[in-house]
Z-matrix of the N, CA and C atoms (Angstrom, degrees):
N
C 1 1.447
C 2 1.528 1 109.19
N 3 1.284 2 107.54 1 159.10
C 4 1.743 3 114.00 2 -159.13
C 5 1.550 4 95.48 3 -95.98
N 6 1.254 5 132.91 4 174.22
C 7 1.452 6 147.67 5 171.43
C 8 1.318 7 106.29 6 -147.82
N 9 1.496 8 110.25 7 97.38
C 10 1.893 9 116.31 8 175.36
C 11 1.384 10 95.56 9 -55.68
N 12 1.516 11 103.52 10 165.22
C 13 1.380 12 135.87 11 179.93
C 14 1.395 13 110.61 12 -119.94
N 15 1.108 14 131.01 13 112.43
C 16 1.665 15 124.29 14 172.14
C 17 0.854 16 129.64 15 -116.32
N 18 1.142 17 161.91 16 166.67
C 19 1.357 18 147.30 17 126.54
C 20 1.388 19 130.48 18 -54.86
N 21 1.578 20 99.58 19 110.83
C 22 1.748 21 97.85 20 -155.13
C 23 1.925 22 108.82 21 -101.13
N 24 1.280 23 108.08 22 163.83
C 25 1.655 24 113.10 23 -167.51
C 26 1.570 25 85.86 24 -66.90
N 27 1.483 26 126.52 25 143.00
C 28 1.417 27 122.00 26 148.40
C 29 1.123 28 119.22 27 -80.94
N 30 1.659 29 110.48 28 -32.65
C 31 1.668 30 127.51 29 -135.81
C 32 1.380 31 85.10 30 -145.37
N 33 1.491 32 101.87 31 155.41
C 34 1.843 33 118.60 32 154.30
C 35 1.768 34 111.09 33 -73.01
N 36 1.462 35 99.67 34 136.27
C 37 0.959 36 108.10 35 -145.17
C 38 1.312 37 157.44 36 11.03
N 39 1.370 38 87.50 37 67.59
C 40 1.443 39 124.98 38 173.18
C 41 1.741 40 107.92 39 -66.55
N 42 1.030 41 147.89 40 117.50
C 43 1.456 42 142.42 41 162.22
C 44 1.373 43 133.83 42 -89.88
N 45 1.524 44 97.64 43 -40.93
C 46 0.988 45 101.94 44 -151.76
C 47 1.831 46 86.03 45 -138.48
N 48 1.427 47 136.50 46 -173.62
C 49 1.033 48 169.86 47 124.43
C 50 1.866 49 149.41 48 -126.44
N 51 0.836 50 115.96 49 144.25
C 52 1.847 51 121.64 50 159.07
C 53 1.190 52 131.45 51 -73.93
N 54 1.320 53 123.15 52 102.45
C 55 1.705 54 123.08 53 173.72
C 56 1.724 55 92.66 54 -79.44
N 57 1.247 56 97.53 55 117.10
C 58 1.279 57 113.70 56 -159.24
C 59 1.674 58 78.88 57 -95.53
N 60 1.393 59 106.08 58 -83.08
C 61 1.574 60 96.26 59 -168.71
C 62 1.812 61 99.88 60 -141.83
N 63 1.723 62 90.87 61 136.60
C 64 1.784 63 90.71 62 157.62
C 65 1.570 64 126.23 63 -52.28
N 66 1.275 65 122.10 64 140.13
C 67 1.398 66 119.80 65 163.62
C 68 1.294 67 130.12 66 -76.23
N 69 1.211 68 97.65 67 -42.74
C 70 1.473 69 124.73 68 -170.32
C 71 1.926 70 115.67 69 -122.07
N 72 1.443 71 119.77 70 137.09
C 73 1.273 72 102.62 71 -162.03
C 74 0.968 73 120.58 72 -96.66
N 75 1.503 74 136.35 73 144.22
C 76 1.468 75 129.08 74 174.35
C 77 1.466 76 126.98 75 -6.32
N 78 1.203 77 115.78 76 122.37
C 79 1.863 78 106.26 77 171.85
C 80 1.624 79 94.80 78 106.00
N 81 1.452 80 122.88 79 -61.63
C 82 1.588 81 113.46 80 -170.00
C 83 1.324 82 137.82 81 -45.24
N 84 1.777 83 105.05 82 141.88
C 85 1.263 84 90.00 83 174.39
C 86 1.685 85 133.82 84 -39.66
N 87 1.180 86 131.01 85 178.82
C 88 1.478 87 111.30 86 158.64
C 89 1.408 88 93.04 87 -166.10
N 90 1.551 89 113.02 88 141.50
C 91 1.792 90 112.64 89 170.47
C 92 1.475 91 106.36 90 -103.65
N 93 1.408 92 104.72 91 157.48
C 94 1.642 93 115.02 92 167.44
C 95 1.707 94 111.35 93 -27.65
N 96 0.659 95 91.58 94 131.20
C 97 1.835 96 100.66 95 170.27
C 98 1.635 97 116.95 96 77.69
N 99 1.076 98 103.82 97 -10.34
C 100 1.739 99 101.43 98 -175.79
C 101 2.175 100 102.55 99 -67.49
N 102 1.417 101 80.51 100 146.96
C 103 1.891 102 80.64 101 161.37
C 104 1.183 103 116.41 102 -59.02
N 105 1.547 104 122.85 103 152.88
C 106 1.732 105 113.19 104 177.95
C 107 1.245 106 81.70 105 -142.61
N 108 1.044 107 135.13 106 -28.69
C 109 1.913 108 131.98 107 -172.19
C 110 1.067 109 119.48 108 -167.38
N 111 1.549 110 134.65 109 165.63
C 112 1.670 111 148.83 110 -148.21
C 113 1.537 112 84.78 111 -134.82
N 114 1.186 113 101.23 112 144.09
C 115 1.775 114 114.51 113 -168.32
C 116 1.235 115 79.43 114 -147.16
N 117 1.505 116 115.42 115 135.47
C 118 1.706 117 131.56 116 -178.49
C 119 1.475 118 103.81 117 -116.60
N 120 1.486 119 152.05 118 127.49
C 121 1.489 120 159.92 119 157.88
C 122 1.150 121 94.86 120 -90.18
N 123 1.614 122 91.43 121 177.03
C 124 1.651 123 77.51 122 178.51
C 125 1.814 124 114.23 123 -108.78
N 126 1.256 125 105.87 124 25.55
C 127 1.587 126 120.15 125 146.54
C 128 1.461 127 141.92 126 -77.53
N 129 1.410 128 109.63 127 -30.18
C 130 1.407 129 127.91 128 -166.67
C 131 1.742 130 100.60 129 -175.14
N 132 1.565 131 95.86 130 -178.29
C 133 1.670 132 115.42 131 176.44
C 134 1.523 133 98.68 132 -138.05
N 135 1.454 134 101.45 133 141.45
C 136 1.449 135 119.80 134 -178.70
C 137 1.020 136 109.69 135 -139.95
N 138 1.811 137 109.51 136 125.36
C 139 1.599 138 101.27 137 143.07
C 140 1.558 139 139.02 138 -45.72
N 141 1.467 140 112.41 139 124.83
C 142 1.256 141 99.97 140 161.81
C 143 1.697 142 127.33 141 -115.28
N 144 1.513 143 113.26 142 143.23
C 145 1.227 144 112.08 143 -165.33
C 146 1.662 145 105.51 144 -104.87
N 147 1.506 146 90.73 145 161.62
C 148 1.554 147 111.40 146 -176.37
C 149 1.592 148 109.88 147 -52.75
N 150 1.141 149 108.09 148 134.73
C 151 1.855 150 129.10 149 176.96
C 152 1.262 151 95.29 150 -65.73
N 153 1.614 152 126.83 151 -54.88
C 154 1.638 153 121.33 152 -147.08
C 155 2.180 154 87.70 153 -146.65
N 156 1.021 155 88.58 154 -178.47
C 157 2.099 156 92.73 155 169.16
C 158 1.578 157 98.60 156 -122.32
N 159 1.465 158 127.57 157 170.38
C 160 1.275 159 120.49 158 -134.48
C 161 1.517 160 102.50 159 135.69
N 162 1.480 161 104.12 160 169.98
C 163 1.408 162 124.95 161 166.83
C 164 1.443 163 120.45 162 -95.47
N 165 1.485 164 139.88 163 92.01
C 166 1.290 165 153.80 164 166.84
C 167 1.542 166 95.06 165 -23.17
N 168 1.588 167 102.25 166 130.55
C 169 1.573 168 119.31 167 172.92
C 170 0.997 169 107.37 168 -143.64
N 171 1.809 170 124.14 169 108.98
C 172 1.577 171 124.62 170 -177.94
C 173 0.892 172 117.35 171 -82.98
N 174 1.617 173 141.46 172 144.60
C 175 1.307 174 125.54 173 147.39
C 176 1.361 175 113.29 174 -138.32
N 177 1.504 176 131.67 175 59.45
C 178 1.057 177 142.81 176 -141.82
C 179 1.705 178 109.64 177 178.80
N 180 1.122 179 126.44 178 64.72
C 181 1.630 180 130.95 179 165.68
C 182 1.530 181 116.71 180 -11.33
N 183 1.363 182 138.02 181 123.19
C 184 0.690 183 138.16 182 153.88
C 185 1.786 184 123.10 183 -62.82
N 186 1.695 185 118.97 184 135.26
C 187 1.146 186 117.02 185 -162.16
C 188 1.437 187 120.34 186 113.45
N 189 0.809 188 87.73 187 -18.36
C 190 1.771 189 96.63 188 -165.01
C 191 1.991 190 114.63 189 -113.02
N 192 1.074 191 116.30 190 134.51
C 193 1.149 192 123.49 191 173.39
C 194 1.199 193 123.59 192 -81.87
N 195 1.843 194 101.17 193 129.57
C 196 1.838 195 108.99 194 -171.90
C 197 1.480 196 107.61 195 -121.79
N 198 1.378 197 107.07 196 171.36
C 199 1.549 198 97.53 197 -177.72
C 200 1.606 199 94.98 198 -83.11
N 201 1.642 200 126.96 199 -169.44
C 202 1.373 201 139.73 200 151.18
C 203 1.487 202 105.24 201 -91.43
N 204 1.606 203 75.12 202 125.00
C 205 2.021 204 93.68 203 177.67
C 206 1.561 205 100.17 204 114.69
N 207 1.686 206 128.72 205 -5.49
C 208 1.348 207 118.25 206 -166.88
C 209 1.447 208 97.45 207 -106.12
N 210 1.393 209 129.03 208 141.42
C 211 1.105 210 129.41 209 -155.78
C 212 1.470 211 92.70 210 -116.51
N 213 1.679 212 92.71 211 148.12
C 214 1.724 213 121.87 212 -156.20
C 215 1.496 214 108.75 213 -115.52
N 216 1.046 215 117.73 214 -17.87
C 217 1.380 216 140.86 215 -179.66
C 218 1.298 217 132.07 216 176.66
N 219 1.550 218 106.17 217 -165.91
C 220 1.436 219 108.01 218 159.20
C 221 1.771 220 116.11 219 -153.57
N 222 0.803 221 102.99 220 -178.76
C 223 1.844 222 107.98 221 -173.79
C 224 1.349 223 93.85 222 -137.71
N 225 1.199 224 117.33 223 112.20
C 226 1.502 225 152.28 224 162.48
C 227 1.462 226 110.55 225 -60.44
């Protein structure tokens, strides 16, 4: 079973975010909790860690600004 990737609210009114950078590269394994990517607000930058473990599936460029709720991948 799949596990979407989103871009999640950190903050109250939070809208939007920066996938600043992947951690980990397309295709890799990945376990629950590891970092997989840096999400930038416009307060700070955070790691964010894996929902489930699985195989990392990007579909979402790092660099680029997404809304919250738009999905960045998934973990296989």
């Amino acid at each position: 079973m799949s596990t979407t990737l989103t871009i999640p609210k950190l903050e109250m009114g939070m809208t939007e975010g920066t996938l600043v950078e992947w951690l980990v590269e397309d295709g890799v394994q990945v376990a629950e909790g590891d970092p997989i990517y840096t999400l930038e607000t416009g307060k700070a930058a955070q790691e964010i860690a894996a929902p489930a473990s699985g195989t990392l599936r990007q579909s979402a460029a790092a660099g680029e600004e997404y809304d919250v709720g738009t999905e960045i991948g998934t973990i296989d």
